[in-house]
PDB file of N, CA, C and O in Angstrom:
ATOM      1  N   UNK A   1       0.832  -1.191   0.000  1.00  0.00           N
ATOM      2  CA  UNK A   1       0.000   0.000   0.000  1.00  0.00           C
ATOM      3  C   UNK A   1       0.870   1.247   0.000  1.00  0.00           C
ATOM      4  O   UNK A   1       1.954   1.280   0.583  1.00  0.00           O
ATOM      5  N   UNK A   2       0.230   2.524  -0.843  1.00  0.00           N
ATOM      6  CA  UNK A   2       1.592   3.239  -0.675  1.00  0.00           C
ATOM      7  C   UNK A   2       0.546   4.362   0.062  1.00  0.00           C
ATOM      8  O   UNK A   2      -0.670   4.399  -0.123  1.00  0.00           O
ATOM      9  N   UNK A   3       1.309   5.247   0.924  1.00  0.00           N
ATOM     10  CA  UNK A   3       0.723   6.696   1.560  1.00  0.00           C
ATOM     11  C   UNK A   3       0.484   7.733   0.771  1.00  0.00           C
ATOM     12  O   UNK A   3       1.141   8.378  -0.046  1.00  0.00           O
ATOM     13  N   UNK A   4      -0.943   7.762   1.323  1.00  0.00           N
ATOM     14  CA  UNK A   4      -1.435   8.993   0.147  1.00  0.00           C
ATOM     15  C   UNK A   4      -1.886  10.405   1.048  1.00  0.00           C
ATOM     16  O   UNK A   4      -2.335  11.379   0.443  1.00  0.00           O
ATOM     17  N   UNK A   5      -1.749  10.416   2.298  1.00  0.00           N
ATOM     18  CA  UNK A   5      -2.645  11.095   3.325  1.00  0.00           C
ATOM     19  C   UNK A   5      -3.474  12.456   2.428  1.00  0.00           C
ATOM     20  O   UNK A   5      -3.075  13.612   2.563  1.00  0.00           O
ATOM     21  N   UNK A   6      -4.406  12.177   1.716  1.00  0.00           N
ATOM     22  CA  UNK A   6      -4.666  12.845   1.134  1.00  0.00           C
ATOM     23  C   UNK A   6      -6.043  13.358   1.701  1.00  0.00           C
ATOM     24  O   UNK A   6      -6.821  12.462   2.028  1.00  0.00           O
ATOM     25  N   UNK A   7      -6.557  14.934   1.905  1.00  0.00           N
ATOM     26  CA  UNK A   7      -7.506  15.096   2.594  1.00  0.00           C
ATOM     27  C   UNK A   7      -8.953  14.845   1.963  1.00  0.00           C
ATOM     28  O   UNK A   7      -9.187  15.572   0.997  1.00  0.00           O
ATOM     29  N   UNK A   8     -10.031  13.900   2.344  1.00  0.00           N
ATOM     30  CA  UNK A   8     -11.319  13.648   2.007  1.00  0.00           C
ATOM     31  C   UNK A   8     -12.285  13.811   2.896  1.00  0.00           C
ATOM     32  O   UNK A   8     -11.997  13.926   4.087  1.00  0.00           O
ATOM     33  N   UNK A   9     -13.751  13.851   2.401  1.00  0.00           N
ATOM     34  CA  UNK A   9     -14.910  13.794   3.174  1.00  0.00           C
ATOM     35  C   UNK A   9     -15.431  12.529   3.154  1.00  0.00           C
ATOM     36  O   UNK A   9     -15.484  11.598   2.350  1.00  0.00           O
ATOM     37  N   UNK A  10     -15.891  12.817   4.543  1.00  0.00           N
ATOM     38  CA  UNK A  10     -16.154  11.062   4.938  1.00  0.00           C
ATOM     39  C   UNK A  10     -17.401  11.264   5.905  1.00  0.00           C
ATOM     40  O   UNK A  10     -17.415  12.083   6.824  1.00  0.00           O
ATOM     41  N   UNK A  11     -18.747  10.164   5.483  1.00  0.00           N
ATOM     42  CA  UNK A  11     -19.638  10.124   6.246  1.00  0.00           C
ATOM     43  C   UNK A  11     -19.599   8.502   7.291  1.00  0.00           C
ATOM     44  O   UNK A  11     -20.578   7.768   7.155  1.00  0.00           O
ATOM     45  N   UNK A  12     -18.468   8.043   8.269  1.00  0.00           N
ATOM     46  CA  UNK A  12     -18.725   7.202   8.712  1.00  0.00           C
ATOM     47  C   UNK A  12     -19.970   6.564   9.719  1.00  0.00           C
ATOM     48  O   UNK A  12     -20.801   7.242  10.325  1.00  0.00           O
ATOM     49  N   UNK A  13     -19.869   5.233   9.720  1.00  0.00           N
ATOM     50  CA  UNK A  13     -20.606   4.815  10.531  1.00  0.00           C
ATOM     51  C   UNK A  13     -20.179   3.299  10.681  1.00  0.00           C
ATOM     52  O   UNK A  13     -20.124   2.501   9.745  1.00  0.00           O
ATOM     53  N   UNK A  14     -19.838   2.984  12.223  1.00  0.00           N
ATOM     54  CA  UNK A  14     -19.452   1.323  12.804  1.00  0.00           C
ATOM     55  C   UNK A  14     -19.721   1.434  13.787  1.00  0.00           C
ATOM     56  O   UNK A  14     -19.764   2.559  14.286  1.00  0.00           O
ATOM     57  N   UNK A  15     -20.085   0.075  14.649  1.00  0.00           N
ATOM     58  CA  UNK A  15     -20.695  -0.604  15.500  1.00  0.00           C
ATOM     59  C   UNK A  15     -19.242  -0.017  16.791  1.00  0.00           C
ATOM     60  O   UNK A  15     -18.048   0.057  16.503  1.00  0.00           O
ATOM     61  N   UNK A  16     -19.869   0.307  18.143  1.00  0.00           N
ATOM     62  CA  UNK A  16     -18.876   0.798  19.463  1.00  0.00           C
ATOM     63  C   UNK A  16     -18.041   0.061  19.750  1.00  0.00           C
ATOM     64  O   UNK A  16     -17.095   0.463  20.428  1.00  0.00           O
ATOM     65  N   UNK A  17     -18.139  -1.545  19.232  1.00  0.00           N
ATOM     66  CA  UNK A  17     -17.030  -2.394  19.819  1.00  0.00           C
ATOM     67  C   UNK A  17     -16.555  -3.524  18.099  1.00  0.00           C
ATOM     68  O   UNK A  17     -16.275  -4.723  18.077  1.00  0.00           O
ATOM     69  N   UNK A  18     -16.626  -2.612  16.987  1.00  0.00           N
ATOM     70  CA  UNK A  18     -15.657  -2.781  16.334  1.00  0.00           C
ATOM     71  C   UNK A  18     -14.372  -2.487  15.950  1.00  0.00           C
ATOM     72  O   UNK A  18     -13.950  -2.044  17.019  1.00  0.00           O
ATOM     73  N   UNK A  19     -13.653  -2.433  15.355  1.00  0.00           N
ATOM     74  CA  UNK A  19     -11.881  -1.928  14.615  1.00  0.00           C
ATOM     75  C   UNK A  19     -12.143  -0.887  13.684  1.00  0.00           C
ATOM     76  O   UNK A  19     -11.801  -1.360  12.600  1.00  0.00           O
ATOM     77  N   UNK A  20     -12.612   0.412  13.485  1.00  0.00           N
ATOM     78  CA  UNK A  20     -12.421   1.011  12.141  1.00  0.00           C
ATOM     79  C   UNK A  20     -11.338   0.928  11.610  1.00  0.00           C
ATOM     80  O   UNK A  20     -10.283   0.535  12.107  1.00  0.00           O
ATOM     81  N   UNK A  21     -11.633   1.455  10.126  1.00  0.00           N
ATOM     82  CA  UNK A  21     -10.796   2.079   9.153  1.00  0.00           C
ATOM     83  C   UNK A  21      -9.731   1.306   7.932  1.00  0.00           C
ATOM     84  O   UNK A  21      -8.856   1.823   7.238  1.00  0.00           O
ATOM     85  N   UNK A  22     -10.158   0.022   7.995  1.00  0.00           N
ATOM     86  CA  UNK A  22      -9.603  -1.226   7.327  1.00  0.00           C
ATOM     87  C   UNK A  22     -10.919  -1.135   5.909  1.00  0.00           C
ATOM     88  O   UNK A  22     -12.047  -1.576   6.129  1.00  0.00           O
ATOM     89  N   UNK A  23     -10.716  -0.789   5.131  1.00  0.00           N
ATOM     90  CA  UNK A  23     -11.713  -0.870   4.172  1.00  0.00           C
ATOM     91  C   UNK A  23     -11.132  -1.251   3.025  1.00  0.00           C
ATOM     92  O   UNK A  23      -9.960  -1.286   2.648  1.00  0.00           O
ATOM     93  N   UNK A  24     -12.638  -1.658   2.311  1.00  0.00           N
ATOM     94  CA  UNK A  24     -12.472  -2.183   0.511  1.00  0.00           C
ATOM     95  C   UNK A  24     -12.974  -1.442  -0.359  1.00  0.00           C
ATOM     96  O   UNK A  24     -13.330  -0.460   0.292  1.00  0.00           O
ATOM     97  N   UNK A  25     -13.203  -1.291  -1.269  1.00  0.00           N
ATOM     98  CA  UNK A  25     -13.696  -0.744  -2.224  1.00  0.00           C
ATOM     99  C   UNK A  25     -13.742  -1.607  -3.895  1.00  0.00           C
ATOM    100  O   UNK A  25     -12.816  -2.353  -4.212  1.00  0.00           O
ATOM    101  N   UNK A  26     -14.904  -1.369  -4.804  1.00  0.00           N
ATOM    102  CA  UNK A  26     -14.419  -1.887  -5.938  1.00  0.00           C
ATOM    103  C   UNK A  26     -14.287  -0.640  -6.640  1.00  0.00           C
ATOM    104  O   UNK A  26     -15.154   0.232  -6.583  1.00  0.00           O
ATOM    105  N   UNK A  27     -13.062  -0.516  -7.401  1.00  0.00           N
ATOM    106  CA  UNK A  27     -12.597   0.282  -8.292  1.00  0.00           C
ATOM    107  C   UNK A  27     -12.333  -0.344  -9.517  1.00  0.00           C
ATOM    108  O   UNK A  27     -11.552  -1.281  -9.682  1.00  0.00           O
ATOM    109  N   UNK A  28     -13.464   0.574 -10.933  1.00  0.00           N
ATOM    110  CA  UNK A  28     -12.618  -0.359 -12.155  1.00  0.00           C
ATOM    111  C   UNK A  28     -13.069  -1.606 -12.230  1.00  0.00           C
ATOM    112  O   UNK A  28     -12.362  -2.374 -12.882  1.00  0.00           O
ATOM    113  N   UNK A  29     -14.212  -2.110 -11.667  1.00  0.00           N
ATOM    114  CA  UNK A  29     -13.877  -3.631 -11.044  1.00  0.00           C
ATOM    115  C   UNK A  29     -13.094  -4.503 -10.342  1.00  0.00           C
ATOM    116  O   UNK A  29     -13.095  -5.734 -10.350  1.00  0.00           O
ATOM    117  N   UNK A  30     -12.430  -3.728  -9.738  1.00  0.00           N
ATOM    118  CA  UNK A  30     -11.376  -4.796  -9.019  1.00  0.00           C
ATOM    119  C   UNK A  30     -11.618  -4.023  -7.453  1.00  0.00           C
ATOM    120  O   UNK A  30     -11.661  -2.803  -7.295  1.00  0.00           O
ATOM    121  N   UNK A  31     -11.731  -4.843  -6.587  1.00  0.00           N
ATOM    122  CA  UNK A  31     -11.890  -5.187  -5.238  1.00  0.00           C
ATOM    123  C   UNK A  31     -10.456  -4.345  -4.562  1.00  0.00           C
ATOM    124  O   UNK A  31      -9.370  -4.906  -4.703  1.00  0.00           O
ATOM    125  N   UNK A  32     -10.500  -3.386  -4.046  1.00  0.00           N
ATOM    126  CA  UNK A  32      -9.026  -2.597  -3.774  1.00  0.00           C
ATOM    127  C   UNK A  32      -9.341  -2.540  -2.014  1.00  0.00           C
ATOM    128  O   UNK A  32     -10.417  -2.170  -1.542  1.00  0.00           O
ATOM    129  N   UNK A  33      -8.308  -2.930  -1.309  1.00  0.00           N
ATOM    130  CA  UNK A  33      -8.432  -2.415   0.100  1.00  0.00           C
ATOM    131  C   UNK A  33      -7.918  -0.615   0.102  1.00  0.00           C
ATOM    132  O   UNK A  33      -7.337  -0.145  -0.877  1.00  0.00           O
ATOM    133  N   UNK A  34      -8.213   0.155   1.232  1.00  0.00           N
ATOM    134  CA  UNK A  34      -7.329   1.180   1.638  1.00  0.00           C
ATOM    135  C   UNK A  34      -7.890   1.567   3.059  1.00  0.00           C
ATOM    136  O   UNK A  34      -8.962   1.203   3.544  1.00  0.00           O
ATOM    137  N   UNK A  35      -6.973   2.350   3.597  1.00  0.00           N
ATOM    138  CA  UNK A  35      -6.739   2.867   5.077  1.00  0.00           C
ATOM    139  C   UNK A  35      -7.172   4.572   5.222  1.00  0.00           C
ATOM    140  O   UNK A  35      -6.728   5.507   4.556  1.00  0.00           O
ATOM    141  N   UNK A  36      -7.992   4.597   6.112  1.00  0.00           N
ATOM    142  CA  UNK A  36      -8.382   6.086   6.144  1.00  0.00           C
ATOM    143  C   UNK A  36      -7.783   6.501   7.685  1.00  0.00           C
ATOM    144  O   UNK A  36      -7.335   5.774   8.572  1.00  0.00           O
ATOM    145  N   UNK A  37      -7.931   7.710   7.638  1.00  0.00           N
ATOM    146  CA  UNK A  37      -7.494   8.486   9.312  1.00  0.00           C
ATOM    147  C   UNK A  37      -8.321   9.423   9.603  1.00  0.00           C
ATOM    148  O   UNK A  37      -8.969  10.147   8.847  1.00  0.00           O
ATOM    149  N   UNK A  38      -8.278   9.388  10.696  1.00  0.00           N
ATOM    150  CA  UNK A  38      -8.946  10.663  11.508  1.00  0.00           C
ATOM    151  C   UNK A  38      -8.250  11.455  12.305  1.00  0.00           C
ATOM    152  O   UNK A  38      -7.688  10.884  13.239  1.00  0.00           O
ATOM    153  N   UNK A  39      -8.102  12.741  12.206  1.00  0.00           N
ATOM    154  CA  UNK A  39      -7.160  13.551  13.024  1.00  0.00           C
ATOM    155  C   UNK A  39      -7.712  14.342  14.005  1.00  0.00           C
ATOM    156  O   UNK A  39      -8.276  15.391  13.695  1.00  0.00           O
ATOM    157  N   UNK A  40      -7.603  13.890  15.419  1.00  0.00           N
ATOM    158  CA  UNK A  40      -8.692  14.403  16.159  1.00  0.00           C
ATOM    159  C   UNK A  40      -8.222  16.096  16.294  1.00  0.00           C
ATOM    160  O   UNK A  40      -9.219  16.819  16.297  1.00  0.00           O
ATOM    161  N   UNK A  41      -6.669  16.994  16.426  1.00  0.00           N
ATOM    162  CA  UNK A  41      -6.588  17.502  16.466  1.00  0.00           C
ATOM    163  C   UNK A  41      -6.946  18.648  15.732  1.00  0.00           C
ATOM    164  O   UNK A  41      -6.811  19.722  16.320  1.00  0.00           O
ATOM    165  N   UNK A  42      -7.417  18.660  14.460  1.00  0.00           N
ATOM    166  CA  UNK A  42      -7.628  19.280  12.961  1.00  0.00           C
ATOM    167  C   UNK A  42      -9.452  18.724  12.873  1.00  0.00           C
ATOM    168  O   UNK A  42     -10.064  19.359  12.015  1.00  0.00           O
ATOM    169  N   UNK A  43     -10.386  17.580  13.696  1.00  0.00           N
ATOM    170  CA  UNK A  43     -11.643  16.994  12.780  1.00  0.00           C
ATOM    171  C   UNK A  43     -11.527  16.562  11.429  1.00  0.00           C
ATOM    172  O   UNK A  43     -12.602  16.510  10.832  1.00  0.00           O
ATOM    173  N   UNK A  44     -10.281  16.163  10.637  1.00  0.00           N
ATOM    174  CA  UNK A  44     -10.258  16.234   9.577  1.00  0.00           C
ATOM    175  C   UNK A  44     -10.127  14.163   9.227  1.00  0.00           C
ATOM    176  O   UNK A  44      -9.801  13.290  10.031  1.00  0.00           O
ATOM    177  N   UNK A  45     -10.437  14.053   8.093  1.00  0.00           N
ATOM    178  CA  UNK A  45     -10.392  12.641   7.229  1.00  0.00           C
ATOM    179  C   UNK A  45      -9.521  12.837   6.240  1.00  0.00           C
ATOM    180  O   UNK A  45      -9.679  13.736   5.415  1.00  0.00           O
ATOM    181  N   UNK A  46      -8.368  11.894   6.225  1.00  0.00           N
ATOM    182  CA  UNK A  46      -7.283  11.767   5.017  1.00  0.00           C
ATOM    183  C   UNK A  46      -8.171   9.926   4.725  1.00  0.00           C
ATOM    184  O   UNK A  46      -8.849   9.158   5.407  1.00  0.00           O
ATOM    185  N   UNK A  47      -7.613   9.960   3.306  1.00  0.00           N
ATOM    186  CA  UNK A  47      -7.057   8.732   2.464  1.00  0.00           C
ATOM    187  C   UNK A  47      -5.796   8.108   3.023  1.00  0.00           C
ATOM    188  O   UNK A  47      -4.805   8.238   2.303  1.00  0.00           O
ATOM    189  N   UNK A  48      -5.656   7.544   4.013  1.00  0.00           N
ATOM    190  CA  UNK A  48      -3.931   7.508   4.011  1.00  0.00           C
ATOM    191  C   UNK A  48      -3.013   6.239   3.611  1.00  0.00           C
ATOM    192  O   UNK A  48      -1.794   6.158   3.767  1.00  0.00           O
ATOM    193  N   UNK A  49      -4.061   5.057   2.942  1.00  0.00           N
ATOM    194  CA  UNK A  49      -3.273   4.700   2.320  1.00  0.00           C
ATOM    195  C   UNK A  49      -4.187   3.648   1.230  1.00  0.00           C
ATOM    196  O   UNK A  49      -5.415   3.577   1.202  1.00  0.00           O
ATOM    197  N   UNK A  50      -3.433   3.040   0.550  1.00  0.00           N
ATOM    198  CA  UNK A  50      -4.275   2.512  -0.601  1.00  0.00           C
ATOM    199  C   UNK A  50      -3.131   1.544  -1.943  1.00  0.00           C
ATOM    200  O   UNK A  50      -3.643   1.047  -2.947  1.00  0.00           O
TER     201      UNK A  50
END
């Protein structure tokens, strides 16, 4: 995966006693994982990796 910390908008939502931020996506057709962040200091959502 390479680092992209790139800044996005994000409407999450997971269960209080799961793991966020491990996600998939299909792109293109193909099934892609990537890693998002949350920066509590800033409220902000990056892409950060993929």
């Amino acid at each position: 995966m390479k680092i992209l910390a790139t800044p996005i908008s994000v409407l999450a939502w997971f269960e209080l006693d799961s793991t966020p931020f491990r996600c998939q996506s299909e792109i293109k057709g193909e099934l892609r994982p990537f890693e998002i962040k949350y920066e509590l200091g800033t409220c902000k959502w990056f892409l950060w990796k993929m």
